[in-house]
N, C-alpha and C positions, 0 to 999 in steps of 0.2 A: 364277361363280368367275373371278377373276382370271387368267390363264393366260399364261407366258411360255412365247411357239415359239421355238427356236432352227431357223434353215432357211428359213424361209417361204418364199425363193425359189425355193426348190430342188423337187425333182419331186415329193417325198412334201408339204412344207409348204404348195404353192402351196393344194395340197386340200384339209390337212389345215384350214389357219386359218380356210379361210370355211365350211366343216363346224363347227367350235366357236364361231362366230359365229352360228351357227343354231342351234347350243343353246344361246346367251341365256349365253355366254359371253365375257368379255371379254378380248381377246389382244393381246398386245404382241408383236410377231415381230422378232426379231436374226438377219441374214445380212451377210456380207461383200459378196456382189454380185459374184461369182467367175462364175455361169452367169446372171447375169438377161438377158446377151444374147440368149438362147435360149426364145422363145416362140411355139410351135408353133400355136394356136388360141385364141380366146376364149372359155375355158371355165368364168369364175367370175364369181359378178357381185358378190362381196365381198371388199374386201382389207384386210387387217389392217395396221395402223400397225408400220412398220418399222424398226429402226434399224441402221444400214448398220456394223456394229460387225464385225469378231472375235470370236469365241468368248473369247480368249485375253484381250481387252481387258476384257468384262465385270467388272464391278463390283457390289459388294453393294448399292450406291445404284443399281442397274439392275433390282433385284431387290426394291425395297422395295415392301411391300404385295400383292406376287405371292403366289399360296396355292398354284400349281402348277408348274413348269418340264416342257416336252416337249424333248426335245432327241434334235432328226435330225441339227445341221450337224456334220460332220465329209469327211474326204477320203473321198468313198464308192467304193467296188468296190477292187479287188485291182492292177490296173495303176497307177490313182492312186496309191495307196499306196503301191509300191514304185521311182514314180520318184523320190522322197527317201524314204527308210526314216526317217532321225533326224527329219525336220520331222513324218512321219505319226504317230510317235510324241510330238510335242511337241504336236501338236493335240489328235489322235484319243484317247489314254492321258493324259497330265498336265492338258490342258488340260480334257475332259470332267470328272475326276476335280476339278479348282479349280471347275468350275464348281457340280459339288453341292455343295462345300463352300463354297462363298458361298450358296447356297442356305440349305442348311443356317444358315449364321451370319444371316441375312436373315429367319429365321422361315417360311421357305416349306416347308408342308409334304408336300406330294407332288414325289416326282421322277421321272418319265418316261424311261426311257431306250432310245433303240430300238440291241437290240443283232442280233447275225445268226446264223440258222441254219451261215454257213459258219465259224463255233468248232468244228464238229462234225470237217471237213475229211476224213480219210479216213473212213467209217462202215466198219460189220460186213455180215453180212447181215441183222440182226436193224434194226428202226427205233429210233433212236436217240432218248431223251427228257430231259429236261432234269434228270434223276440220271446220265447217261451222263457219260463220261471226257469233254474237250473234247480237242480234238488241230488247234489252228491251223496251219494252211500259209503262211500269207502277213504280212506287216505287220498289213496290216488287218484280218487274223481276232486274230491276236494280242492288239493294243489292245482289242479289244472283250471278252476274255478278261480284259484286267488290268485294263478301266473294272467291269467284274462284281464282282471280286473285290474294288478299294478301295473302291466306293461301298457295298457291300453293310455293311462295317463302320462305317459310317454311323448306320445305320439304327438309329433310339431312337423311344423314345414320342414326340416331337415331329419325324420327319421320316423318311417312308415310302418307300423308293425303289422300282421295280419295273421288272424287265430283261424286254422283250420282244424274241425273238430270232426277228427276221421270216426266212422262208423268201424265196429269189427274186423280187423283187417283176417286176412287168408291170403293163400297163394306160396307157391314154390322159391327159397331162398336158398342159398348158397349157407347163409347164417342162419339155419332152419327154425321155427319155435313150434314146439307141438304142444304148448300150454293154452293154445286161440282154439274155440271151438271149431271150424269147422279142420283144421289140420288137424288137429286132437282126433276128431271121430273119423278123419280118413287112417291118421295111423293104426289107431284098434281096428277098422275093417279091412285093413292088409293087413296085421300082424296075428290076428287073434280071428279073420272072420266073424264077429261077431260086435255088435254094439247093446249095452244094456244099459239103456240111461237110469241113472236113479232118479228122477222127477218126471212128471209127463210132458215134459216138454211142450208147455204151454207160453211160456214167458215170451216175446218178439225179442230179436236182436236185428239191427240193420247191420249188414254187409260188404264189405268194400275189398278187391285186390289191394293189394300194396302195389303192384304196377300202376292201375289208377290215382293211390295217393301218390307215387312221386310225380305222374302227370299233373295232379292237381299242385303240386308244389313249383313246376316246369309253367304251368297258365302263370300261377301266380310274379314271379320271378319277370314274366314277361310281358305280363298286362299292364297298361298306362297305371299314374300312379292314382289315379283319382279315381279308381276302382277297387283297388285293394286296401288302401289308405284306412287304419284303423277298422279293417273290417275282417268281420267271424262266419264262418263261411262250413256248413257241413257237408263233409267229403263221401260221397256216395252217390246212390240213387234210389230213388223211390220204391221202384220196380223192387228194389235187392232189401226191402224188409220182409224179414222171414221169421215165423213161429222156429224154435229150435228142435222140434222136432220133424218140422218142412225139412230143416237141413238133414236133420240125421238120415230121413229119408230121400236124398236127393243120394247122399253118399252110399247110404245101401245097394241104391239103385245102380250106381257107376262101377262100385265095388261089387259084382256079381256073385252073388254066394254067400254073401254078408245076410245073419240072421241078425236080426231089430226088434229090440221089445223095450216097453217102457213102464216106470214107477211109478210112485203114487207125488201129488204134490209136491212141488221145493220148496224149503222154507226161506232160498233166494227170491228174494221178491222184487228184484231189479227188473223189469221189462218197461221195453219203448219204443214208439215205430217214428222215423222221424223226415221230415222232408226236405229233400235234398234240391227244392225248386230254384233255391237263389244264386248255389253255385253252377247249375247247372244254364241257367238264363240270363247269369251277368259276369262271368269271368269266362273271357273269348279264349276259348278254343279246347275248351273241358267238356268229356262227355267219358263216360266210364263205357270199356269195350270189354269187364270182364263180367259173367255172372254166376252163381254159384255152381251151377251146370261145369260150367266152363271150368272154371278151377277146381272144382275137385276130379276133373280130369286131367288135367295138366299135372295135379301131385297121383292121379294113379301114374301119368307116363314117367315123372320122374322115378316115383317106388319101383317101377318096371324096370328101367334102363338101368340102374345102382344096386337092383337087387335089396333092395333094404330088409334086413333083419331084424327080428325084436329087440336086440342088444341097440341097436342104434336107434330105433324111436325112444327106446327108455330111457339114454344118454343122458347125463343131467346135463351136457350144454346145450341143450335142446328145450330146458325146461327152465325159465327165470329163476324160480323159488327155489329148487332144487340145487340151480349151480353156485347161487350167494350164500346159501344152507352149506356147501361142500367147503365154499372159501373161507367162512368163517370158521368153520367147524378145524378146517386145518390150520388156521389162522394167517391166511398169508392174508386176509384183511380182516382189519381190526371193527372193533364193533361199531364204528363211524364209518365203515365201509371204506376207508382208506388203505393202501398196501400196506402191508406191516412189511418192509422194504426190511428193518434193521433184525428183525427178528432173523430172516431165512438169507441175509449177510452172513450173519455171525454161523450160524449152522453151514453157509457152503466151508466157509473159513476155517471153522474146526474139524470138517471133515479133509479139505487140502492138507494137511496139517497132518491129519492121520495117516496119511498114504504113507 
């Protein structure tokens, strides 16, 4: 299958594209190149043909002969998001939304779209499932709320969309991000031995590897169509809802020596536990094989084998907010988050010039 990744470079694509590469699939990968400064280890030995585009730029003639579209890029987590509210929504909402619909005009007929457990935003006590209310908190839960809803009227006998609303993702990346809770609280207890939440870590968050969401995007891809056909699917397991501070203390525990104490209330009131029954019981051949255990040991062996340093958890292409904060701040993008290409033209040119 032909398969267009939107992301490649980013934390979830780096893995996902040479995973579809091993299943004797063909991939074309479009990222901006906003984090590829940020590469933590050498963890793949395939890389999919890139083209260093906008989401926003794409074209139907970018898309011809494609039979699938996955699409991760967008401005991901909730800080990102709300350092420009209007651009998040001109990417994350309009722009995801054009892009299936050039899909769609292009004949492509699967569409991928990874959307987020955190639409859920404050839960009940009961586990919330993808019949439940959505109740977005932030920018960035919102878009994903209104890409659900436009794409979803899409969907005809010639082109199949399917919303996968991943829980918290974690786990070990080449394109590392230490802005997700549980990689956040393994960096501070290898760098700093020490974790000291400011909240009591009461709130739930569901849990999911990124190796499990590219599985769940691999089911997808290859399940008949009359299974995934306009359907919203959350990517996890049951099992892997966790209090945040169950996590911080799972990581102390793996991280040996690590001292752990915690604050008073958050005035984050986002918490949700949510069940992962439908993906898990109707798209053949998904079952998640990581669990928090498990990956926060897999990022002590990476910290181990690379030696990681505080300089390199701190990295801002490690951290979303921090590395958009750098580019704008130096300007090589402008505050629509586009290259500012003509500015740092003219600067190499005046400096050839001066030699």
């Amino acid at each position: 299958m032909k398969i267009l990744v939107t992301g490649t470079e980013g934390y979830i694509g780096s893995l996902l594209a040479p995973i579809l590469m091993q299943h004797d699939h063909e991939v074309i990968g479009v990222d901006t190149g906003f984090y590829k400064v940020g590469w933590l280890y050498n963890g793949t030995e395939l890389t999919a043909k890139t083209l260093n585009k906008d989401i926003r730029h794409i074209t139907v003639e970018d898309l011809q002969g494609v039979e699938a579209v996955i699409h991760l890029a967008e401005l991901s987590n909730d800080p990102a998001g709300q350092l420009r509210p209007d651009v998040t929504y001109e990417i994350n909402h309009q722009g995801s939304v054009k892009l299936a619909q050039l899909a769609k005009m292009a004949g492509v007929r699967r569409f991928v779209y990874t959307s987020s457990c955190s639409v859920y935003g404050v839960g009940t006590d009961e586990h919330v499932t993808e019949e439940s209310p959505v109740n977005p908190q932030t920018a960035y839960a919102e878009c994903k709320t209104l890409v659900e809803r436009d794409v979803k009227l899409l969907a005809d006998d010639s082109f199949s969309p399917t919303f996968l609303r991943n829980a918290t993702a974690y786990g070990a990346s080449p394109r590392m991000r230490f802005d997700i809770v549980l990689n956040n609280l393994s960096g501070l207890a290898w760098t700093t031995k020490e974790i000291k939440m400011t909240s009591d870590g009461t709130p739930w968050r569901p849990l999911v590897h990124l190796l499990d969401i590219c599985k769940a995007i691999v089911c997808t891809l290859e399940a008949p169509r009359d299974i995934i056909h306009n359907q919203t699917f959350n990517v996890g397991d049951t099992a892997s809802n966790y209090k945040v501070k169950e996590i911080a203390q799972i990581v102390a525990e793996v991280f040996t020596g690590c001292q752990l104490s915690f604050g008073d209330t958050s005035a984050d009131n986002r918490s949700y536990r949510v069940s992962f029954e439908k993906i898990n019981t109707k798209l053949p051949g998904f079952k998640c094989e990581w669990n928090a255990v498990k990956g926060t040991q897999q990022l002590f062996d990476v910290f181990t084998a690379i030696d990681m340093s505080e300089s390199t958890f701190l990295f801002k292409g490690f951290t979303r907010l921090k590395q958009l904060e750098y580019l704008i701040r130096t300007q090589q993008i402008d505050q629509n988050f586009f290259w500012n290409k003509s500015c740092y033209s003219q600067k190499l040119h005046s400096k050839v010039h001066s030699l």
